[in-house]
N, C-alpha and C positions, 0 to 999 in steps of 0.2 A: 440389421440396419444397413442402407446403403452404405457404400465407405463415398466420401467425400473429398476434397481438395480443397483447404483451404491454407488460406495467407492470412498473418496476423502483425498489424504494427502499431502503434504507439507509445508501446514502453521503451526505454533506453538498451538493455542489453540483457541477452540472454547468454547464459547464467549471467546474474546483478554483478555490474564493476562498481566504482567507483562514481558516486551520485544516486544510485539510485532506491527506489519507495517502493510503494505497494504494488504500481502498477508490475515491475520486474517482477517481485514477489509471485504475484498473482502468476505471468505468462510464466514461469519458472515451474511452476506448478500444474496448470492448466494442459500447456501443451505437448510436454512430452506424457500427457493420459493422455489425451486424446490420438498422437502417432499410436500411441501401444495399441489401440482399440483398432489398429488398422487405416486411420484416416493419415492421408498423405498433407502435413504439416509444412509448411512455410514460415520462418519467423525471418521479419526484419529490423538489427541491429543496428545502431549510428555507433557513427564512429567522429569520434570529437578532434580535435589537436592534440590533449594527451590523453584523451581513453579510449580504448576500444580494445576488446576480446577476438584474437586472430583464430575464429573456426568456420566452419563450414557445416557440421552439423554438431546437434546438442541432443542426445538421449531420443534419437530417432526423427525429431525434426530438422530440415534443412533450414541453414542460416544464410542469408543474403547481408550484409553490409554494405551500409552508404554514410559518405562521408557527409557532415553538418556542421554550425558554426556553432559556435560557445553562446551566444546571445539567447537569453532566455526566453523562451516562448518561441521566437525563429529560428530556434534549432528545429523544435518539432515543426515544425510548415515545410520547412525546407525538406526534411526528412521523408514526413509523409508526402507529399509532392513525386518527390523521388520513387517512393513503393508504389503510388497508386499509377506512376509511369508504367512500371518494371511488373505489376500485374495485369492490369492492361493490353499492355502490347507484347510481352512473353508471355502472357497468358498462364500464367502460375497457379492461379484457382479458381475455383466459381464462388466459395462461399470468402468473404471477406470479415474478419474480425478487429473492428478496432479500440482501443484501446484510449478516452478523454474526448467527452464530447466537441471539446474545441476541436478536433478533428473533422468533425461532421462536415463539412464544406468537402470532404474528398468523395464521400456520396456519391453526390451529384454524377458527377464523373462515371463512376464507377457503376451507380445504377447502369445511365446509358448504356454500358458495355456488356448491360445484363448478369451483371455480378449480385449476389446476395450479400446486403448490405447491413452489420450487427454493433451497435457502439454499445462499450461498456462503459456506465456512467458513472460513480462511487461517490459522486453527491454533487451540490449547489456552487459549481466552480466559480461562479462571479462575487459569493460571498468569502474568497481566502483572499486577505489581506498581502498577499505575494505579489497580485496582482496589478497593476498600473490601472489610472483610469483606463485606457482606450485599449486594455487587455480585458479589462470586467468588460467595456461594450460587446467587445467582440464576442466575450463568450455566452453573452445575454443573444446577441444574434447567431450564435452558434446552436441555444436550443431548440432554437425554432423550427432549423433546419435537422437537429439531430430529431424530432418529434413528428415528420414530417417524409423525410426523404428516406432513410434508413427503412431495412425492410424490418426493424423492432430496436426499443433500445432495453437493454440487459441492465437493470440495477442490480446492485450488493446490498441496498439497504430501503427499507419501506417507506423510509422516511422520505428519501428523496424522490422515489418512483411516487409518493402521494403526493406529493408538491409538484409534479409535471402533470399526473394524469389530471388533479385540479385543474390546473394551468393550461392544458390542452384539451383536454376532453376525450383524453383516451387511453387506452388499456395498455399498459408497457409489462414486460416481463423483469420477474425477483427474480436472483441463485443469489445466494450469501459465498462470501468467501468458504473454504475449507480453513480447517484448524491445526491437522496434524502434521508431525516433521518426524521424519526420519530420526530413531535414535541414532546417540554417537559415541561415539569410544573414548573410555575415560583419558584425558589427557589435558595435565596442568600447567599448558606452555603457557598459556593465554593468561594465565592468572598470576604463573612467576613477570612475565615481561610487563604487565599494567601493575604489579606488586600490591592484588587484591587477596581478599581474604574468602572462601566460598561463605555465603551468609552475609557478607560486612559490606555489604554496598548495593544500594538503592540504584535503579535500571531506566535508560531512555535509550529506545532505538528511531531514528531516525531524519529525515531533512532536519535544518536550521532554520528555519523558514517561517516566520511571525506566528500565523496559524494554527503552529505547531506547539504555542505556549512556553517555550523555554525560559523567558521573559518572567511567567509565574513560578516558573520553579524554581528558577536559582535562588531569588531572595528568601520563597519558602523552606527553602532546604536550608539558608545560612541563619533564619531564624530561630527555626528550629535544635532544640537540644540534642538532635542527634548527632552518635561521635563517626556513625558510620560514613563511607565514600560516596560519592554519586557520577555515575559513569553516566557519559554523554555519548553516543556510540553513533555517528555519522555527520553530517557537515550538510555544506550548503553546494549543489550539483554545480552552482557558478558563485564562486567564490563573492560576497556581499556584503557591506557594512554590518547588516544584521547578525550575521558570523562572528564579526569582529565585538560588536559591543558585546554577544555573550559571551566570550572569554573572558576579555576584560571583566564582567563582571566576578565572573567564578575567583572561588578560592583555594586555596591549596588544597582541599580535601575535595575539589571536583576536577575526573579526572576527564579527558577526552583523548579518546582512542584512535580517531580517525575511523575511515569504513570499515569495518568486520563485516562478514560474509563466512556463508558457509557452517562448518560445525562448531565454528567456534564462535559466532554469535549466539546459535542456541546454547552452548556451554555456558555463556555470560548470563541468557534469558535464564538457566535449569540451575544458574546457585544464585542470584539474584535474594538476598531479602526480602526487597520488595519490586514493582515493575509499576512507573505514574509513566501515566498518559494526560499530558493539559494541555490538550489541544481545544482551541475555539472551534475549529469545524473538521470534520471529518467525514469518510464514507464510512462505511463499516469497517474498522481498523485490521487489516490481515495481522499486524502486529499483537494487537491486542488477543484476537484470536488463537493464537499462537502461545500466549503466555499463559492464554485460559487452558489448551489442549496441555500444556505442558505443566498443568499445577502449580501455578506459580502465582502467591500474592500480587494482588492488584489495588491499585489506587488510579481513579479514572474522574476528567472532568463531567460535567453533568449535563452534556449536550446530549441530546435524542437519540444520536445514531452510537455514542456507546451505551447506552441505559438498556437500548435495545440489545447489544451485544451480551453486556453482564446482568441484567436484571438485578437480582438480589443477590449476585455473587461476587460484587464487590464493592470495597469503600470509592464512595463518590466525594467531589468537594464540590464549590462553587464555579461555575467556567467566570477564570478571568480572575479570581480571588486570589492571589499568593497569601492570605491570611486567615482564608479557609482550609486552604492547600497545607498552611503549617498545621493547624488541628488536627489534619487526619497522618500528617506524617506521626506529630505526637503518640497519636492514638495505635499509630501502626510500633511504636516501639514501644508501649507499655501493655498493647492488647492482641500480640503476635500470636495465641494461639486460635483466637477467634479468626486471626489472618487468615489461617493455615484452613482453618473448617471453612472458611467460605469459598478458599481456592479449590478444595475438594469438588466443592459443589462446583467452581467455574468449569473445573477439567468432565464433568462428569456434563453437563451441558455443552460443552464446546464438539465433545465427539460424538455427542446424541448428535446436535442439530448443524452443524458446519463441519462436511464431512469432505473432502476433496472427488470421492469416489462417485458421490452423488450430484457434485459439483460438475464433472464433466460427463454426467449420464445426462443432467438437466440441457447442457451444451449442444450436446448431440441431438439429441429432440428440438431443441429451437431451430439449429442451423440444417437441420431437415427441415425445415418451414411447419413444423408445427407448437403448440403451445404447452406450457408445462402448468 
């Protein structure tokens, strides 16, 4: 295969600091395969007021850093703005990978310059509750352009690429996330400093952020008879009332760690009891996937795009329900070894069908301008 040149932005920081989701996750993963494969890689970094990672290259891709503001939503404008400058006119690549449809508007640009143009899209952005009205506008005028001007847009999940190809009338490209993580070397720093127990506490990775359901979980967990801990394991990328009212809710036996990253997050995912996901909307959850590669009990809301991740290999509740939410926590502590057999089957599907390897062979094929 040709080797190629490409630039990649949308997501916050490579390797993930402090704020950041799937999209990190994902470019974390993504692009130092595809450097190894020989393609000359570009990733670009923001750099906030207090975060930002001082390097210059990450596991064979080159990093580029630009500075952006904390303001939610116009950080990313500002940012990309910035990269679609700096490849452009230093001419850094021909193939372009971006990351959040609201992006689409750099397209434009970009086609002009005869750039090949890829948005990766991880689901229905105007329907997360994060969003302000005249951020859902934009990003409902955002698909029109990502459906339109991009030379393809890349879903993670079928659910949402059948909602646009409806919607537009046209043929868009699947990759599912990958699943796997690197094992890690036994070590129980992590569990002496949060004063966990391996087994004794129930697992959430990620933003704070309405969508994300935390809202149903707390009151389901404080409902519920169980004596075990519930770790909250990331926060809100701009600090936000929403943050604030779920501590306050929590109770002594729910703990919050701040960002974990690295091996010691999957430490927390690989002794975890159990691993809920309540989120109201999602793309195909990298997290999620990750719990599944990693055998690890699951409890997941009942929206499309995880049903399709777990199928029958894990307990579902009601989205939105904290009182369906408590029946399956119940059921997760008197019916744990039926857990464990069905986590078997998630890990044993997770490395079948979301496989990273495959992941960026799929990649390579598209951004060679053909179809998978």
């Amino acid at each position: 295969m040709k080797k190629l040149r490409i630039a990649a932005f949308g997501f916050r920081t490579l390797p993930p600091a402090k704020g950041a989701a799937g999209a990190d996750k994902f470019a974390m993963e993504l692009l130092p395969r595809l450097a190894a494969q020989g393609h000359s890689v570009i990733a670009y970094n923001r750099r906030y007021p207090d975060v930002h990672i001082d390097i210059d290259e990450y596991k064979g891709v080159k990093v580029k850093t630009f500075k952006t503001v904390k303001k939610k939503g116009f950080d990313t404008l500002l940012h990309s703005f910035k990269c679609t400058c700096h490849i452009i006119f230093r001419n850094t690549a021909d193939v372009v990978h971006i990351q959040n449809g609201g992006n689409s508007i750099w397209a434009l640009p970009l086609r002009l310059f005869r750039k090949k143009v890829y948005i990766s899209q991880d689901g229905i952005d105007w329907k997360r509750d994060k969003w302000p009205w005249y951020g859902k506008i934009y990003l409902k005028i955002s698909s029109y352009i990502s459906a339109y001007f991009p030379n393809d847009i890349i879903f993670d999940n079928v659910i949402a690429r059948q909602y646009f190809e409806k919607r537009f009338n046209k043929k868009f490209s699947f990759i599912p996330f990958g699943s796997e993580v690197e094992k890690v070397t036994e070590d129980d720093s992590i569990f002496k400093k949060l004063g966990l127990e391996k087994g004794g506490y129930y697992l959430f990775v990620g933003r704070f952020i309405p969508d994300k359901g935390l809202h149903y979980l707390l009151p389901a967990f404080e409902k519920s008879q169980s004596k075990k801990k519930l770790v909250l394991v990331g926060g809100s990328p701009n600090p936000s009332p929403y943050e604030k009212q779920i501590q306050e809710m929590a109770s002594p036996n729910v703990i919050f760690p701040g960002f974990v990253y690295g091996e010691d997050v999957t430490r927390l995912m690989n002794n975890a009891y159990c691993y809920i996901q309540p989120s109201d909307v999602e793309g195909l959850s990298p997290v999620v996937l990750t719990v599944m590669g990693l055998g690890v009990p699951l409890i997941v809301s009942d929206i499309d795009e995880n049903i399709y991740a777990v199928q029958d290999t894990a307990i579902t509740f009601k989205k939105g329900d904290p009182l369906s939410l408590c029946e399956k926590i119940e059921f997760a502590e008197s019916n744990y070894q039926e857990m464990k057999a069905l986590s078997c089957k998630a890990k044993e599907r997770a490395l079948k069908e979301f496989n990273w390897d495959n992941v960026t062979e799929q990649h390579e094929i598209i951004f060679s301008g053909k179809k998978v």
